[in-house]
C-alpha angles and dihedrals in degrees: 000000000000119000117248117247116229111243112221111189109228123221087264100050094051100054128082118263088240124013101222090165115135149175116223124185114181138172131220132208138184128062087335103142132061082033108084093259089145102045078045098059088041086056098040092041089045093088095039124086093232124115128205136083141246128217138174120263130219097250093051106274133115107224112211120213117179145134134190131102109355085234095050081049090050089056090048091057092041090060080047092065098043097045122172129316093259092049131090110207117204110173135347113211110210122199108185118200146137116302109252091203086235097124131096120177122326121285137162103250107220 
């Protein structure tokens, strides 16, 4: 019977092939508040591997914060633009950068 060798990853082996982790904040303006734009965004991010959280601001717009999979990210600023049937979505603002690792489920931000 021949021993088993012990297998140790090495850094290489334990990392992804391609890091396509990001972190997205994005802004969004138009008749965004008073319409259900964040329990929108909760229910349309719920099936998706991304963290973060969204909250209203204080001029009118919902401000996005959010990092996972750059294509996850893409469908959650797909759903932006789209909004709600009772909002009119003028314009998203995306800012792209590194994830910061910050992040933990998915909550409105008050």
């Amino acid at each position: 019977m021949q021993a088993r060798r012990h297998y140790e990853p090495t850094k290489e082996s334990q990392m992804p092939a391609e890091d396509n982790r990001k972190r997205m904040h994005a802004l969004v303006e138009g008749r965004v508040q008073g319409v259900g734009f964040r329990h929108f965004v909760l229910q349309r991010v719920r099936p998706l591997p991304v963290k973060g959280w969204v909250r209203n601001l204080h001029d009118g717009r919902v401000e996005v914060v959010a990092e996972g999979e750059e294509n996850d990210l893409q469908v959650l600023r797909n759903y932006l633009e789209q909004g709600p049937p009772a909002s009119v979505v003028d314009n998203v603002r995306t800012e792209w950068s590194h994830p910061q690792g910050d992040l933990h489920g998915f909550d409105v931000k008050y």
